[in-house]
C-alpha positions in Angstrom: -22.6 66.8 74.5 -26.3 66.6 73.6 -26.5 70.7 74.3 -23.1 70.9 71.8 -24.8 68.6 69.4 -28.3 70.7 69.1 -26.0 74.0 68.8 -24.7 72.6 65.7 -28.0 72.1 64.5 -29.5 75.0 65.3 -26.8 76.7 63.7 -26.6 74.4 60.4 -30.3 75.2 59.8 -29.8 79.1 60.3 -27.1 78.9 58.1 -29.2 76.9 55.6 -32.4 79.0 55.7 -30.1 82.7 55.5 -28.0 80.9 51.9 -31.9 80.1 50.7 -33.4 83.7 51.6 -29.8 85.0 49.8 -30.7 83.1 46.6 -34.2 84.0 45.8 -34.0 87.2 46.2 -31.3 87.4 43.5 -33.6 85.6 41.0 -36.1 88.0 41.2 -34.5 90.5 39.4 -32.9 89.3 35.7 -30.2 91.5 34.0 -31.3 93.9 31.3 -30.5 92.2 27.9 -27.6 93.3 25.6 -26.6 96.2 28.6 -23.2 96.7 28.4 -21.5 100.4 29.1 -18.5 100.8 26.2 -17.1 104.0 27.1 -16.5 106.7 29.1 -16.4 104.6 32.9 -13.8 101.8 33.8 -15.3 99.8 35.9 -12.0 97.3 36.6 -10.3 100.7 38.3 -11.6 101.7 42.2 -10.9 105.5 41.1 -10.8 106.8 37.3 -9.1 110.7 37.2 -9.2 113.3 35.0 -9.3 116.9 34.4 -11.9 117.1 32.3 -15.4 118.8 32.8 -17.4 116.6 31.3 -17.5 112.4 30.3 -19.5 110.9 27.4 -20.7 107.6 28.8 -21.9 105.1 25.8 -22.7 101.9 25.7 -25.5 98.9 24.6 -29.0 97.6 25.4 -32.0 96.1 24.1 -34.7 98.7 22.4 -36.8 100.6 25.0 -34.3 100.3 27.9 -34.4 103.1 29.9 -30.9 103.9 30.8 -30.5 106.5 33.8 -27.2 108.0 34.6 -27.1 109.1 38.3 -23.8 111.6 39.2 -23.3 112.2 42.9 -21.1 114.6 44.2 -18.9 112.1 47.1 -15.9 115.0 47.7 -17.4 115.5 51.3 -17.5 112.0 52.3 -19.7 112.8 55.1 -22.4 114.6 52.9 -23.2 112.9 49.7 -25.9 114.7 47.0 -27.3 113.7 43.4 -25.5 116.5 41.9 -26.8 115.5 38.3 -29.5 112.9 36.7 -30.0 111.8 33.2 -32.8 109.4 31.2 -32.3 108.0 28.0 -34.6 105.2 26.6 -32.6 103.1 23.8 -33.9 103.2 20.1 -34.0 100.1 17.9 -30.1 100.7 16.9 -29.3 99.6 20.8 -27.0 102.1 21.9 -27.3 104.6 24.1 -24.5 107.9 24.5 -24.8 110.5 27.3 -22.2 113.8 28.3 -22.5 114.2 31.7 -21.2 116.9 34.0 -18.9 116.2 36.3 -18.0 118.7 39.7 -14.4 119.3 41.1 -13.2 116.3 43.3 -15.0 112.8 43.6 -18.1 111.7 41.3 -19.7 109.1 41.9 -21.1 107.9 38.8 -24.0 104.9 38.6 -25.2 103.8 35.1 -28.8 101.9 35.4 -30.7 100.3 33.1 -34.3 99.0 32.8 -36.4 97.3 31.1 -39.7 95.6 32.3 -38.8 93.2 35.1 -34.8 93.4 34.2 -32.7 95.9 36.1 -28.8 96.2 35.9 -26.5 98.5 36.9 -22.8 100.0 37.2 -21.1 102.0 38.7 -17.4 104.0 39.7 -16.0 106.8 41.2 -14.1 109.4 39.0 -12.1 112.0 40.9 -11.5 115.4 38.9 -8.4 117.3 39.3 -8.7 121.2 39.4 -6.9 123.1 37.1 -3.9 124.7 39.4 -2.8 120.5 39.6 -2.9 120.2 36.1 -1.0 123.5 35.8 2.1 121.9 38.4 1.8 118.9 36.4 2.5 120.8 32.9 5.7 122.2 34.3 7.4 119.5 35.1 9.4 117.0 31.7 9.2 113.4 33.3 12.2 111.5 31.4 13.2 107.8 31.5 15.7 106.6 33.9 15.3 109.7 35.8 13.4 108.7 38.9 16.1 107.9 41.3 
């Protein structure tokens, strides 16, 4: 019983000391003020597609943010490679508005910003469709009621 009882313990206090650790060390970093992306990523979806070449990612922070858009190429899942980068630092309007390229197949897409001491960050995957699917797609008249 006494062996059961200092088990517990031992386990209580690792338990304790791991929730501590796991709290400081997210208060040393603060969220960038006023950062909020407004366009071009959903965030709420695990997978955003399109056909398009190219996204124009907008969105809001606090003057002299630095913004960086990071694209990774994630259609190998086994080989993943910054396939494009991009820096902008906010003026005093606090908005920010980038076109980035996007590759064939998965993107993964991370929009950071920075400013001093405060770092945020988001991020999604968009998946672009080649052009022989959205070819297929064109040919074919979807109509109410007719998907029995």
């Amino acid at each position: 019983m006494k062996r059961f009882l200092a088990f517990i313990l031992i386990a209580a206090s690792i338990l304790a000391l791991h929730a501590v650790n796991t709290f400081a060390a997210d208060t040393d970093v603060l969220p960038v003020d006023n950062f909020a992306v407004t366009g071009g990523i959903n965030t709420e979806k695990a997978c955003d597609i399109t056909f398009d070449s190219t996204r124009l990612i907008s969105g809001t922070a606090s003057k002299d943010t630095v913004v960086t858009i990071s694209v990774y190429d994630i259609t190998d899942p086994d080989n993943k490679f910054l396939d494009s980068s991009y820096s902008i630092t906010v003026g005093s309007a606090g908005i920010f508005s980038q076109s980035v390229d996007l590759a064939e197949g998965k993107n993964y897409v991370i929009v950071a910003a920075s400013n001093g001491n405060k770092h945020s960050e988001v991020s999604t995957v968009i998946n672009r469709k080649g052009r022989f699917i959205k070819a297929v797609l064109s040919q074919y008249i979807a109509l109410p009621g007719q998907n029995k």
